[in-house]
N, C-alpha and C positions, 0 to 999 in steps of 0.2 A: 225687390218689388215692394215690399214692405216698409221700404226706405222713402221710396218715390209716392206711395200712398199718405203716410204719415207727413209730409214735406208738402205736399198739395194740402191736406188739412191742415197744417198750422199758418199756411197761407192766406190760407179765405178769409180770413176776418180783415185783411190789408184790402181783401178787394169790396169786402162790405163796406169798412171806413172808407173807398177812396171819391166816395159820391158826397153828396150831399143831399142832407134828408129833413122835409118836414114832419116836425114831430109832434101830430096833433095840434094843427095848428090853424087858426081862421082861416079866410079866403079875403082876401082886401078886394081885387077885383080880375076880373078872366080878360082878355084879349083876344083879338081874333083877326088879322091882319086877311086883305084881297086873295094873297095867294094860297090861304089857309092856314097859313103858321100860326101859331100863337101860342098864348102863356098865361100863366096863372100866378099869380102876385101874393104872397102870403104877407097875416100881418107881423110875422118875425124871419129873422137870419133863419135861412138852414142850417142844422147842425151837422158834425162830420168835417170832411175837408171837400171841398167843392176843389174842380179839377182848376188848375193854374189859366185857363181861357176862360174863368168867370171874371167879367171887369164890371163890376156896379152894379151889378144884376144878386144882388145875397140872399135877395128873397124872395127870388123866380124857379119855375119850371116852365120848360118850354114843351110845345108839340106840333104835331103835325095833324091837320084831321083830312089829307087827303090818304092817310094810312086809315084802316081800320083801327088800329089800338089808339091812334091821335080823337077818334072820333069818341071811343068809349072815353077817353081821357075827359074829353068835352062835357061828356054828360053825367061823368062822375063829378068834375066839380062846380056843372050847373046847380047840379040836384043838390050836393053840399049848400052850397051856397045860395042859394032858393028856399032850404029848410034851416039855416040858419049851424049847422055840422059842423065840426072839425075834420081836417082831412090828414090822413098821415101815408108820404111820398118819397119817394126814395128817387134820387138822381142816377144817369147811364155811366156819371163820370166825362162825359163829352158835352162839348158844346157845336153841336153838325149842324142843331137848325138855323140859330141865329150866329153862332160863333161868340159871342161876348155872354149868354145864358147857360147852363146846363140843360139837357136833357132828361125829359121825364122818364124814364121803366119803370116803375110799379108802385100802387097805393090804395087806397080804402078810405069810404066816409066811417068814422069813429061812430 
């Protein structure tokens, strides 16, 4: 048991690198496409390794705001970006919404 415990912790930092992460970093411009989707455009490369279905997209996150966390995402980097903030954003690792972007799970205005 104590083998399978320890083997799962030295794990986890594959799965923290395997996103791709703003790291404190501007806000160039937000997006917000009819169906709700949209994205958030920073002004550098994410750092990490963005999953193999990011094509061209290095300095996006994407979201949903028919979700509730797509919505909080919205307004965390209106309000960045409104007050002039840095935002720091970690990727899901996947690209679900748009397929060529990663996905947004979790971040903070600095």
């Amino acid at each position: 048991m104590k083998k399978i415990i320890l083997g799962a912790l030295c794990a986890l930092p594959l799965f923290v690198y395997a996103a791709g992460t703003a790291n404190i970093y501007d806000i160039t411009f937000v997006r917000i496409d009819k169906s709700g989707m949209g994205y958030v455009e920073f002004a550098s490369s994410l750092v990490g390794t963005p999953p193999t279905c990011v094509q061209g997209y290095t300095h996006a996150l994407s979201f949903n705001t028919n979700e509730s966390g797509g919505q909080s995402v919205l307004a965390l980097v209106l309000a960045a970006k409104a007050s002039g903030r840095k935002v720091y954003a970690v990727g899901t690792g996947n690209c679900e919404i748009y397929g060529v972007m990663e996905r947004w799970e979790w971040g903070y205005i600095q």
